[in-house]
N, CA, C and O atoms as a Tripos MOL2 file, in Angstrom:
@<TRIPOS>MOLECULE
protein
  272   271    68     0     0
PROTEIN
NO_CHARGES

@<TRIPOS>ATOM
      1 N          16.4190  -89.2040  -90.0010 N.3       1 UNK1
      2 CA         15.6850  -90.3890  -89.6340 C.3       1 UNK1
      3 C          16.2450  -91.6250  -90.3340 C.2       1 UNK1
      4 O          16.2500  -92.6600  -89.6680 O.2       1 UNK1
      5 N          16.5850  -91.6550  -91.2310 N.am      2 UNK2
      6 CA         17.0500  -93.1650  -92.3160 C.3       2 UNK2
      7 C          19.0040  -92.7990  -92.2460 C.2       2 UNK2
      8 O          19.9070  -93.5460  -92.6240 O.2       2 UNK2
      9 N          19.0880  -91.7450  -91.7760 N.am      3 UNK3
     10 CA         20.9510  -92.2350  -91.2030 C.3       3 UNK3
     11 C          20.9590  -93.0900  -90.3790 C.2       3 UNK3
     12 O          21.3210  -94.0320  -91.0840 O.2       3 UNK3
     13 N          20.7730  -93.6920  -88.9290 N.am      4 UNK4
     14 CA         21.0000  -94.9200  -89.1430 C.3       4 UNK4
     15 C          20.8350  -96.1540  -89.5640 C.2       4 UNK4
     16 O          21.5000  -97.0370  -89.0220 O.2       4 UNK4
     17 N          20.1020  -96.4170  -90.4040 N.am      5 UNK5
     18 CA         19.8780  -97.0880  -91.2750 C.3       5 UNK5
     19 C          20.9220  -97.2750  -92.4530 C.2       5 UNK5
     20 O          21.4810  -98.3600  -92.6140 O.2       5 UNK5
     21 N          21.2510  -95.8170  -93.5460 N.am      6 UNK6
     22 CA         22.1380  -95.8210  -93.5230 C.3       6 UNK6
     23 C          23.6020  -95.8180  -93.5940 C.2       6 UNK6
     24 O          24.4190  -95.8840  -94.5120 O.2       6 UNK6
     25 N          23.6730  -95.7010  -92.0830 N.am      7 UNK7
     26 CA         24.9590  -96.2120  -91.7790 C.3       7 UNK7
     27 C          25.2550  -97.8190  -91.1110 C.2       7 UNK7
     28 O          26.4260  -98.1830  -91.0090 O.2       7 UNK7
     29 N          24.3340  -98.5730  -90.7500 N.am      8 UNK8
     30 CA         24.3400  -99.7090  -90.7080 C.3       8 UNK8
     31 C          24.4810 -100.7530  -92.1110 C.2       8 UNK8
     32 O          25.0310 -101.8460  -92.2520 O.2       8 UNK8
     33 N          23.8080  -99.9750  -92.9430 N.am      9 UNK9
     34 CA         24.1400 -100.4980  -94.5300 C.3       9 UNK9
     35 C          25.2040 -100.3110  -95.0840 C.2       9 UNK9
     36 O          25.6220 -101.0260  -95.9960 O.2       9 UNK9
     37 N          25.8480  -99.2450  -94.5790 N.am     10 UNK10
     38 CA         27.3680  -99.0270  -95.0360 C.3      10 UNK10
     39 C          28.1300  -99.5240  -94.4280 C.2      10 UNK10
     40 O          29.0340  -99.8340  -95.2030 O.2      10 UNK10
     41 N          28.3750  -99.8370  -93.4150 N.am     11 UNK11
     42 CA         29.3330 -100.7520  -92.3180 C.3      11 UNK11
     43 C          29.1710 -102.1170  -93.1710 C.2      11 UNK11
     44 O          30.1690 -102.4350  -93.8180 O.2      11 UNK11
     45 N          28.0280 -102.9770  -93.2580 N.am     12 UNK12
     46 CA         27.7400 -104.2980  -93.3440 C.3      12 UNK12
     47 C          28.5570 -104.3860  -94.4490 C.2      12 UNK12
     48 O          29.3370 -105.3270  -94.5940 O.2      12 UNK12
     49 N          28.4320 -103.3810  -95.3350 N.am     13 UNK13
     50 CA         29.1710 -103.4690  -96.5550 C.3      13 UNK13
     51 C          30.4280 -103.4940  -96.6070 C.2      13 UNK13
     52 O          31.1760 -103.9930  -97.4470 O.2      13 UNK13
     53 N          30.6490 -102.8970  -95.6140 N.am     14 UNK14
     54 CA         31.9960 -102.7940  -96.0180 C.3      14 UNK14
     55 C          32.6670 -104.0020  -95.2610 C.2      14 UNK14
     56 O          33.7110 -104.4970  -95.6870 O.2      14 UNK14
     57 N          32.1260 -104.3960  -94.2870 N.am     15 UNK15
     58 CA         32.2130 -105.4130  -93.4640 C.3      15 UNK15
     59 C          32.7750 -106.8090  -94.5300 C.2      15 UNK15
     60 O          33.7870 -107.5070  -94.4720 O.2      15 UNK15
     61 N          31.5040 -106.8010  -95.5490 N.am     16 UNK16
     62 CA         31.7110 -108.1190  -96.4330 C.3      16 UNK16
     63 C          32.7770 -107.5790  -97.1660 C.2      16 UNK16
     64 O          33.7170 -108.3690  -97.0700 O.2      16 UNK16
     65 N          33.1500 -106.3930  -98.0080 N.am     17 UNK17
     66 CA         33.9220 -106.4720  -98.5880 C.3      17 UNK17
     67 C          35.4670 -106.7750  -98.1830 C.2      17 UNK17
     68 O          36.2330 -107.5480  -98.7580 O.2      17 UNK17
     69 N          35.7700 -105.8340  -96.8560 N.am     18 UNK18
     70 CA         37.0920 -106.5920  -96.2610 C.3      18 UNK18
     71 C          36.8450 -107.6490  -96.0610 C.2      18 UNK18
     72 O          37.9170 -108.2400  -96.1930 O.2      18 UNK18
     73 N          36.0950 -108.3480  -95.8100 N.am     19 UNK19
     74 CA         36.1110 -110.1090  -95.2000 C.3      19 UNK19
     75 C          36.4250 -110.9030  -96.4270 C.2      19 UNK19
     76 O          36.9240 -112.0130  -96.2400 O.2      19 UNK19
     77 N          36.1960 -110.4820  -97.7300 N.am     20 UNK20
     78 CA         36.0160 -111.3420  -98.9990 C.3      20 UNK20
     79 C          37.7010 -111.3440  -99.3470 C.2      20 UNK20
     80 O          38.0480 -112.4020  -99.8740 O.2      20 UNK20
     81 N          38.4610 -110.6620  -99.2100 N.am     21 UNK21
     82 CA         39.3940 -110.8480  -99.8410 C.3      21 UNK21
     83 C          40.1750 -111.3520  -98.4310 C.2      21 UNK21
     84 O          41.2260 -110.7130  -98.3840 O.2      21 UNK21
     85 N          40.0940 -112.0430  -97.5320 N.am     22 UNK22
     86 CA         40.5610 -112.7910  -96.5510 C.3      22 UNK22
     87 C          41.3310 -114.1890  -96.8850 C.2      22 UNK22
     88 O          40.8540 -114.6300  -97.9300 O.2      22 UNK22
     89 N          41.9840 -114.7380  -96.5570 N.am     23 UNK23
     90 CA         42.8740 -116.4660  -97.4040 C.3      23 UNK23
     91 C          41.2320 -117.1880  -96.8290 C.2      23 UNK23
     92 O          40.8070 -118.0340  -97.6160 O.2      23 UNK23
     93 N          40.7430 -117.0490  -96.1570 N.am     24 UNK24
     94 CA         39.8970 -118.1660  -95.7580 C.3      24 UNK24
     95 C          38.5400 -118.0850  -96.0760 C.2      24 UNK24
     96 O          37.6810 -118.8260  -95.5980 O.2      24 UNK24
     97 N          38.2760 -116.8970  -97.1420 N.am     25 UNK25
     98 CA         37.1260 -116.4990  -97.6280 C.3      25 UNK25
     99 C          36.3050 -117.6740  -98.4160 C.2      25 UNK25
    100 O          36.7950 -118.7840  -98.6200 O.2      25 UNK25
    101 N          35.1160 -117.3230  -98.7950 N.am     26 UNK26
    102 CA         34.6430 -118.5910  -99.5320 C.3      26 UNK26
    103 C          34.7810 -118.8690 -101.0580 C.2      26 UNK26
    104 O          33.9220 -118.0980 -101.4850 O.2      26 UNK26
    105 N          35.3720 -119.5450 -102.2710 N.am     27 UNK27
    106 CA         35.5630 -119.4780 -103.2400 C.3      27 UNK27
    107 C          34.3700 -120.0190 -104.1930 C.2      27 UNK27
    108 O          33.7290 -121.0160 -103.8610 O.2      27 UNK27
    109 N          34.2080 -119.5990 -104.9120 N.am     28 UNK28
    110 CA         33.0690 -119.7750 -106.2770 C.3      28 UNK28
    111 C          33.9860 -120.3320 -107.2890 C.2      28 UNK28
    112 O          34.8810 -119.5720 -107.6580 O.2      28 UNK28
    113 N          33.9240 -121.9090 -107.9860 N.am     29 UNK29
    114 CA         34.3940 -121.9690 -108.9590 C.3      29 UNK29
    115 C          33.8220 -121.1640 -110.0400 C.2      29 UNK29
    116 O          32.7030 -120.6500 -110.0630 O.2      29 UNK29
    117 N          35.0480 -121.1090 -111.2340 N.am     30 UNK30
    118 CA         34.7880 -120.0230 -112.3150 C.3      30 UNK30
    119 C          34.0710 -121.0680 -112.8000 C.2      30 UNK30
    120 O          34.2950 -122.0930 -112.1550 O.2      30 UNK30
    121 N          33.0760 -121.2450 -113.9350 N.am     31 UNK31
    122 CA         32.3350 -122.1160 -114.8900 C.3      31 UNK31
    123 C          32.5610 -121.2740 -115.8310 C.2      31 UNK31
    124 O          32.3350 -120.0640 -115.8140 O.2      31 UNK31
    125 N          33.2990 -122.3130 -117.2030 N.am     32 UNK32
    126 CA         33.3770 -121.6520 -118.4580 C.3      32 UNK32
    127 C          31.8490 -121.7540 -119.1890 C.2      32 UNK32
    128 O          30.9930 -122.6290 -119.0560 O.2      32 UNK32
    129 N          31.8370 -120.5990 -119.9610 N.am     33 UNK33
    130 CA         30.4780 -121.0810 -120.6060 C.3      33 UNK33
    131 C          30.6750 -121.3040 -122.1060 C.2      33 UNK33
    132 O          31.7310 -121.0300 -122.6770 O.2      33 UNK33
    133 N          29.6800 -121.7780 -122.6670 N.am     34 UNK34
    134 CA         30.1300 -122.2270 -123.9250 C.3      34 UNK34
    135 C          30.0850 -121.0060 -124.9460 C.2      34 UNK34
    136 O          29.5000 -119.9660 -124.6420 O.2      34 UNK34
    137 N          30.7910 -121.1900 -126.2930 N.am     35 UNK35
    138 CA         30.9990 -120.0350 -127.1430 C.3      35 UNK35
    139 C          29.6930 -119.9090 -127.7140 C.2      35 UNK35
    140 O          28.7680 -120.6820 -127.9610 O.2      35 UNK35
    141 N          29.9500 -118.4990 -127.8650 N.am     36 UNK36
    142 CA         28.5540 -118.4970 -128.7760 C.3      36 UNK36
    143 C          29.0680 -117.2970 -129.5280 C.2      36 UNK36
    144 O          29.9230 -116.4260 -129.3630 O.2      36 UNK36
    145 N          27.8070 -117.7750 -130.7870 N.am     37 UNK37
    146 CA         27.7080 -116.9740 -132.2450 C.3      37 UNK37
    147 C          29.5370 -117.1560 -132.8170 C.2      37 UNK37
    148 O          30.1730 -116.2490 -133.3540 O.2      37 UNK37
    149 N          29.9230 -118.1720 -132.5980 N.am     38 UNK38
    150 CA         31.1540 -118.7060 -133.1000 C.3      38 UNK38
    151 C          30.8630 -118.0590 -134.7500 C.2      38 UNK38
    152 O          31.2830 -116.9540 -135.0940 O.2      38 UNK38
    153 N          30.3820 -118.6210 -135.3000 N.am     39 UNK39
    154 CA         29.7500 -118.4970 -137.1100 C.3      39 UNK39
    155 C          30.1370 -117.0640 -137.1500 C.2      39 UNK39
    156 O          31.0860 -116.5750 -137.7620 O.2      39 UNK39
    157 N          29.1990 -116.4260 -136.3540 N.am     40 UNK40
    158 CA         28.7370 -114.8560 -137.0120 C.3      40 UNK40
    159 C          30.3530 -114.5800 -136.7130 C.2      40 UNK40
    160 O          30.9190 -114.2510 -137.7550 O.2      40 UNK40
    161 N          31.2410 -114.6290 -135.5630 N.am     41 UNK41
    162 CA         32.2090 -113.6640 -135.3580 C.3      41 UNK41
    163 C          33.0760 -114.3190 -136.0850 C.2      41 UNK41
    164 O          34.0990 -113.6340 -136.1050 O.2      41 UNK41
    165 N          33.2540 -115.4960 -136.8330 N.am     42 UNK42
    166 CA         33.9690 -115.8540 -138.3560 C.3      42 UNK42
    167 C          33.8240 -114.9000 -139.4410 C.2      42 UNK42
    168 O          34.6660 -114.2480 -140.0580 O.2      42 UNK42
    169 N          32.5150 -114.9710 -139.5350 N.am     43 UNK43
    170 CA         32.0090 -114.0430 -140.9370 C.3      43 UNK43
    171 C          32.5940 -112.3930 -140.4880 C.2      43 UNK43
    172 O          32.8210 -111.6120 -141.4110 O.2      43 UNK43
    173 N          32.7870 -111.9950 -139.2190 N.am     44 UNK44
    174 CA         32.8650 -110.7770 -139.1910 C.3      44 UNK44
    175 C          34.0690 -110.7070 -139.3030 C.2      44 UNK44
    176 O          34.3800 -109.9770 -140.2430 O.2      44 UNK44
    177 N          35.3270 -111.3460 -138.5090 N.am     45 UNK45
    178 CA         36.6750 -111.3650 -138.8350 C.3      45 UNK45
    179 C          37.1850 -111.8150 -140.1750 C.2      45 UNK45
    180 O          38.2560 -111.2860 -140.4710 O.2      45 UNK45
    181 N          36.7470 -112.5730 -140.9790 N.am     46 UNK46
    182 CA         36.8070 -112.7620 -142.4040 C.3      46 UNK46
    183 C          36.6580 -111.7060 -143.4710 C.2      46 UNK46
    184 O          37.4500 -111.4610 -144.3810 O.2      46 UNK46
    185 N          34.9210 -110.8290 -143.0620 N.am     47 UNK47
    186 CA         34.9180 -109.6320 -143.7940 C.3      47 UNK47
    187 C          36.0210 -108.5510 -143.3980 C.2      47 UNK47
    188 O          36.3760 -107.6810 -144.1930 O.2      47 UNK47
    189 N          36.6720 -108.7030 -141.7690 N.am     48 UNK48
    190 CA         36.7350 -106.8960 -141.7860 C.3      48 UNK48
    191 C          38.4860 -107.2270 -142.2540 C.2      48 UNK48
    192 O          39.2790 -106.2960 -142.3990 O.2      48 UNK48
    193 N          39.0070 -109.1360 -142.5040 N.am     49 UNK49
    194 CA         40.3920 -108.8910 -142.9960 C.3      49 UNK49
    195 C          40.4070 -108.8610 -144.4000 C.2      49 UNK49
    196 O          41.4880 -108.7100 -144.9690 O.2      49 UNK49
    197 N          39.1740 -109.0050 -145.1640 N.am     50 UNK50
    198 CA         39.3460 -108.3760 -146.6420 C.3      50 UNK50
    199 C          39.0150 -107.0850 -146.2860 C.2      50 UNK50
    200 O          39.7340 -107.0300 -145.2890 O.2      50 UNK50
    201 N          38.6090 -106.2620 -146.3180 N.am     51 UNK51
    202 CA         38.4340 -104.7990 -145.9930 C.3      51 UNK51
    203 C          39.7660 -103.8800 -145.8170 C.2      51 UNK51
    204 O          40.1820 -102.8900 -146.4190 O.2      51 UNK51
    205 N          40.4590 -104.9840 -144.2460 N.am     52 UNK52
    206 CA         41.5540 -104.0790 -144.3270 C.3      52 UNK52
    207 C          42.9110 -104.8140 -145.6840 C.2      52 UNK52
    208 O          43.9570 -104.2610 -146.0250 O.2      52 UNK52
    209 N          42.5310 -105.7460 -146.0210 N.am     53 UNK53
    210 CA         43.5860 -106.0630 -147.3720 C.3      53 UNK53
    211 C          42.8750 -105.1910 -148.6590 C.2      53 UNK53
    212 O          43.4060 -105.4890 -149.7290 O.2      53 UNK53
    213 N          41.9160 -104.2990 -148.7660 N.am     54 UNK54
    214 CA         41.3050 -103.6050 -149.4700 C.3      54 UNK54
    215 C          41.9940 -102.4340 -149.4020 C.2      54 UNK54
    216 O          42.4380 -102.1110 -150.5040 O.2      54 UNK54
    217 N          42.3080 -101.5060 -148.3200 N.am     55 UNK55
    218 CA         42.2910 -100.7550 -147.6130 C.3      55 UNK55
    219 C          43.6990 -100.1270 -147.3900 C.2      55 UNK55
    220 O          44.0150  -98.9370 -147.3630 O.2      55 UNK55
    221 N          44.5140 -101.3260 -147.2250 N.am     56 UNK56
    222 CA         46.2060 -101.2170 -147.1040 C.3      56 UNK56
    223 C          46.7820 -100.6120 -148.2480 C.2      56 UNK56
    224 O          46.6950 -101.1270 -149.3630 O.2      56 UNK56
    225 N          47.1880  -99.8710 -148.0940 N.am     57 UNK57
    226 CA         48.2660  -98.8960 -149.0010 C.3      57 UNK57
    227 C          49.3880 -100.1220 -149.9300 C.2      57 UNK57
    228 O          50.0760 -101.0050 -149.4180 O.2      57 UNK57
    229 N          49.2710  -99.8280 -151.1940 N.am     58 UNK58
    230 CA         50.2200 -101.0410 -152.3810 C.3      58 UNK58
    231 C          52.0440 -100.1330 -151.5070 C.2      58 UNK58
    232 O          52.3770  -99.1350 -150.8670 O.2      58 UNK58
    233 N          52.4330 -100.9520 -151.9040 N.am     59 UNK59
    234 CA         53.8410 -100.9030 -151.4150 C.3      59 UNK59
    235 C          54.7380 -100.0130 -152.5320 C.2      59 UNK59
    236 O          54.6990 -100.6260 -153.5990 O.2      59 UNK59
    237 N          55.5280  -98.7850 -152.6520 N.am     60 UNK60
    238 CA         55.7980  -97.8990 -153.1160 C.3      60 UNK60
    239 C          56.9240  -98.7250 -154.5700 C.2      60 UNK60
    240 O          58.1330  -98.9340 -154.4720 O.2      60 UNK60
    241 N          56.4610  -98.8940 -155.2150 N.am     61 UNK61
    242 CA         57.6530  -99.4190 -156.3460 C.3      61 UNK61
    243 C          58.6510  -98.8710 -156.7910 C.2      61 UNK61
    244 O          58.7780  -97.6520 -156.9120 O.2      61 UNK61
    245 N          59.7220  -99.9680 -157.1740 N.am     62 UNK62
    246 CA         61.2220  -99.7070 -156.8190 C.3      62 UNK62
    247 C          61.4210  -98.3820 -157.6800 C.2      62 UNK62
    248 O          60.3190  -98.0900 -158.1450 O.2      62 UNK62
    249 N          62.3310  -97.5220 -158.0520 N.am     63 UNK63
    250 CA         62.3120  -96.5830 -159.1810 C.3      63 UNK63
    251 C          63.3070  -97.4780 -160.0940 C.2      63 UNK63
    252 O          64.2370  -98.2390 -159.8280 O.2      63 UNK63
    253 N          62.5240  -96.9260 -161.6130 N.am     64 UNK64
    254 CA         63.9350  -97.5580 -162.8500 C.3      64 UNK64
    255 C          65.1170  -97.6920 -162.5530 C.2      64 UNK64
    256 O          65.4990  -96.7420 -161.8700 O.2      64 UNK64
    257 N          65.9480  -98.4920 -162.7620 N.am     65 UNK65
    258 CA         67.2200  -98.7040 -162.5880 C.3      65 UNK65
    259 C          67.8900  -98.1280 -163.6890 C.2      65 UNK65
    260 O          67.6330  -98.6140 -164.7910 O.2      65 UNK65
    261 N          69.0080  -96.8310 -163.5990 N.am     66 UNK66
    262 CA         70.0560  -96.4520 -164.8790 C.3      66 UNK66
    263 C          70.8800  -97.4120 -165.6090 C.2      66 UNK66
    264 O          71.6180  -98.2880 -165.1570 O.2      66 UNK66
    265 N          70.7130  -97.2050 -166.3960 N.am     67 UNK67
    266 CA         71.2990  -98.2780 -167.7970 C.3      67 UNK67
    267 C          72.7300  -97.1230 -167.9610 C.2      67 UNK67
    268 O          72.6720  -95.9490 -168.3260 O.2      67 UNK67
    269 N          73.7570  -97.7830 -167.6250 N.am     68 UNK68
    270 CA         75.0230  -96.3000 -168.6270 C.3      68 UNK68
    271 C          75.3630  -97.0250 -169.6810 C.2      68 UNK68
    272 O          76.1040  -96.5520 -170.5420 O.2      68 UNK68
@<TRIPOS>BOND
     1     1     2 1
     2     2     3 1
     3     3     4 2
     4     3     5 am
     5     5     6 1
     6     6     7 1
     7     7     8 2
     8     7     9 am
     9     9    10 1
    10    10    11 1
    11    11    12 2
    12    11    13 am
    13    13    14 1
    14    14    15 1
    15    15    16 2
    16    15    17 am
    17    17    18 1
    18    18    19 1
    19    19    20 2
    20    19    21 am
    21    21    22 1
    22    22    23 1
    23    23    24 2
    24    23    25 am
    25    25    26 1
    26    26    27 1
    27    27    28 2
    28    27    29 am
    29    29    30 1
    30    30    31 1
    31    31    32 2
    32    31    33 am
    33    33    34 1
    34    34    35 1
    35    35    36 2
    36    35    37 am
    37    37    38 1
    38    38    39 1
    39    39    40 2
    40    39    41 am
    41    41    42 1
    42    42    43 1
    43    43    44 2
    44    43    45 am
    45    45    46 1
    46    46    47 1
    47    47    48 2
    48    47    49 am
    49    49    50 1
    50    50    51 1
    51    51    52 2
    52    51    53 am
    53    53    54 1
    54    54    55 1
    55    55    56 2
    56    55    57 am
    57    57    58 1
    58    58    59 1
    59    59    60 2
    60    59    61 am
    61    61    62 1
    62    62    63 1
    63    63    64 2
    64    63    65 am
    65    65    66 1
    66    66    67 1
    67    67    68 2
    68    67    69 am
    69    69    70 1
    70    70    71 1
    71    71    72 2
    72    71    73 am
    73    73    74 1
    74    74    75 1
    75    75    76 2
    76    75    77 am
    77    77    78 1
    78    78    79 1
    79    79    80 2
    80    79    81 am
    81    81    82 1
    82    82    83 1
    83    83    84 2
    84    83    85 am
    85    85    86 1
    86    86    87 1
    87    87    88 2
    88    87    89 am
    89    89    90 1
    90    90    91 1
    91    91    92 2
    92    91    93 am
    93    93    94 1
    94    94    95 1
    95    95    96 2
    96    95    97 am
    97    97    98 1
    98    98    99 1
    99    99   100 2
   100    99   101 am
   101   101   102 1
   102   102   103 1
   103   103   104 2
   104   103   105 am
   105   105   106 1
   106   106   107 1
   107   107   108 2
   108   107   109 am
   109   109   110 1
   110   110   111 1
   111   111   112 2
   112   111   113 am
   113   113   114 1
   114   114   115 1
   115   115   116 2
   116   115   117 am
   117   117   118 1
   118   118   119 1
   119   119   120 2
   120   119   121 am
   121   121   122 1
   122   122   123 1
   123   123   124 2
   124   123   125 am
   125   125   126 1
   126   126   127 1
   127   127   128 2
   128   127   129 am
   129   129   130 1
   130   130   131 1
   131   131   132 2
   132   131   133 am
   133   133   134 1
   134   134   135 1
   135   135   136 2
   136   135   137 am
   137   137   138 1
   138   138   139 1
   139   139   140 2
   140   139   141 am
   141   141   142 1
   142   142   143 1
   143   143   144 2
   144   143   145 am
   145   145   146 1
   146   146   147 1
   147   147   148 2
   148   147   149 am
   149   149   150 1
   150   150   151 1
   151   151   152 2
   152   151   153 am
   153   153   154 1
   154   154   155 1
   155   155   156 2
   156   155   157 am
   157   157   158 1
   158   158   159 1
   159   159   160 2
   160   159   161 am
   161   161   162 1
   162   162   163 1
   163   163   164 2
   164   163   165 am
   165   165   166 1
   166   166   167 1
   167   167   168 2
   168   167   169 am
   169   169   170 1
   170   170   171 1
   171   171   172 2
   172   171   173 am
   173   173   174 1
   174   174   175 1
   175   175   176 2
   176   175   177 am
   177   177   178 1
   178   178   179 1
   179   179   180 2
   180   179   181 am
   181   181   182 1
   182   182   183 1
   183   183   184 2
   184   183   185 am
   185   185   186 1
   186   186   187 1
   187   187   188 2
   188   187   189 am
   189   189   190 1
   190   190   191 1
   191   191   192 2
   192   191   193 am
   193   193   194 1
   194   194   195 1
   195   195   196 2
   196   195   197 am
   197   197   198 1
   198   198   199 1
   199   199   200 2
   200   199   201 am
   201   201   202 1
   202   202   203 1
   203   203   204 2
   204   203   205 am
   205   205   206 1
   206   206   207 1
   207   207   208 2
   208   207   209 am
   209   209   210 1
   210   210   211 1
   211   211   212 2
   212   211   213 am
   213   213   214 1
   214   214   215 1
   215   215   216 2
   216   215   217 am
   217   217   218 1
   218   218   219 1
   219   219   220 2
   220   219   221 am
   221   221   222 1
   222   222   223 1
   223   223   224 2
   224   223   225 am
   225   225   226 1
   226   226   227 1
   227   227   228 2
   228   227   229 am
   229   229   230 1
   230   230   231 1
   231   231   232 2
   232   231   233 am
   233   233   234 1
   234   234   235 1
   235   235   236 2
   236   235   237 am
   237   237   238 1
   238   238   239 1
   239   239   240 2
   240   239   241 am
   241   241   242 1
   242   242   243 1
   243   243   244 2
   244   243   245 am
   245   245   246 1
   246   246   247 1
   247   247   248 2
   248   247   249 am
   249   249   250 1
   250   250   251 1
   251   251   252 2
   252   251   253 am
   253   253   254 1
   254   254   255 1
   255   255   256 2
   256   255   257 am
   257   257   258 1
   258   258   259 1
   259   259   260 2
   260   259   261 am
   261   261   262 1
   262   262   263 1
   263   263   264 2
   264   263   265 am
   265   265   266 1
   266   266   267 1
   267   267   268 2
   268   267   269 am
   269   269   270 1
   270   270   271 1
   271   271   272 2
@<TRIPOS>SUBSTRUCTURE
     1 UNK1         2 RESIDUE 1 A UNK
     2 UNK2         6 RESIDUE 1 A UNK
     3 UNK3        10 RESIDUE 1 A UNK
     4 UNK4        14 RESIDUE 1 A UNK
     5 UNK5        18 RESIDUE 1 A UNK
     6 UNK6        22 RESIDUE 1 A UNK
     7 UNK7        26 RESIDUE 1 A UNK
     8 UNK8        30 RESIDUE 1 A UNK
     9 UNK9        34 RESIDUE 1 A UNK
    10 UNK10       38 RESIDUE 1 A UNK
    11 UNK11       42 RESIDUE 1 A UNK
    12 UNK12       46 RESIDUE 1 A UNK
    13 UNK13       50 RESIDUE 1 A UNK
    14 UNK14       54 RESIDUE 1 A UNK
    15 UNK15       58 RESIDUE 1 A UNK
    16 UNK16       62 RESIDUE 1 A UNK
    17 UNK17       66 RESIDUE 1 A UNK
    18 UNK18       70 RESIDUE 1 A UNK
    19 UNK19       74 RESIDUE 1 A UNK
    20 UNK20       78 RESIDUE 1 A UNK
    21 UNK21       82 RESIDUE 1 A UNK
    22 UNK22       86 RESIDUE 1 A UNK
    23 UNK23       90 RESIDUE 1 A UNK
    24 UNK24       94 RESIDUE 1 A UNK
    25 UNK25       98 RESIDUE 1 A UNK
    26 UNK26      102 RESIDUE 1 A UNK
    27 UNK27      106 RESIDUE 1 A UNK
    28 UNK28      110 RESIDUE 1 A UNK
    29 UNK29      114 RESIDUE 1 A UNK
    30 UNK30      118 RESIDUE 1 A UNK
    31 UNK31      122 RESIDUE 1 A UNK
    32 UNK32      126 RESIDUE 1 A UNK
    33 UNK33      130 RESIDUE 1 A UNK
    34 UNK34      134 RESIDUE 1 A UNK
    35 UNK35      138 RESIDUE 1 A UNK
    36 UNK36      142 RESIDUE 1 A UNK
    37 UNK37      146 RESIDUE 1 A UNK
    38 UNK38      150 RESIDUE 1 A UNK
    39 UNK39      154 RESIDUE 1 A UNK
    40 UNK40      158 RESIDUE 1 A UNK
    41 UNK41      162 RESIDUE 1 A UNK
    42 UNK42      166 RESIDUE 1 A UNK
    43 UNK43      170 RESIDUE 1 A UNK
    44 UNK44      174 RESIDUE 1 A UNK
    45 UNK45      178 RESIDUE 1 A UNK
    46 UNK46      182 RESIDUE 1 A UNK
    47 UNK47      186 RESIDUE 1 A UNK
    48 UNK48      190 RESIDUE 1 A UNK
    49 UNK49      194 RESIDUE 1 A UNK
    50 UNK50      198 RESIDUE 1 A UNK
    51 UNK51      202 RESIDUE 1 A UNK
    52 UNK52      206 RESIDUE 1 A UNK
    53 UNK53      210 RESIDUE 1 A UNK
    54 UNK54      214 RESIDUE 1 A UNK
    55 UNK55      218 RESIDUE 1 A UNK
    56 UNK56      222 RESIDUE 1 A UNK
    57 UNK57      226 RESIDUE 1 A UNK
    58 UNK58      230 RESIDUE 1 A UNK
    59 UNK59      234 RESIDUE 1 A UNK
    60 UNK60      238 RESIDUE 1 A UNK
    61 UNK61      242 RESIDUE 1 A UNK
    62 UNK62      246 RESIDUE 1 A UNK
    63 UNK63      250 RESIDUE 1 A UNK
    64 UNK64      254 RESIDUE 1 A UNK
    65 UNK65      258 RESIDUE 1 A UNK
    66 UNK66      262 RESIDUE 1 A UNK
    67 UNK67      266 RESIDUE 1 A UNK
    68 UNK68      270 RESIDUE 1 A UNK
């Protein structure tokens, strides 16, 4: 009883979706939106690059140099 139904819902659909990517389709400008929680994602990239300068392995020191 609700197949055609549907299948009229599935056609329409698909209907718009091939039609949308057409050259003459209708375009939506993008709108940037403004940043947010700028602050907090400072504080978080600030903490997690002391962490990993915490974290980083010291660099293997040279061995003594022979004296003859």
């Amino acid at each position: 009883m609700e197949q055609p139904t549907g299948f009229v819902m599935a056609v329409d659909a698909v209907t718009r979706h091939v039609m949308s990517a057409r050259p003459d389709a209708p375009v939506r400008p993008d709108v940037p939106r403004p940043a947010r929680l700028v602050v907090t994602r400072r504080l978080a990239a600030g903490a997690l690059r002391r962490l990993a300068d915490h974290i980083q392995p010291r660099p293997v020191p040279a061995p003594p140099a022979c004296r003859t």
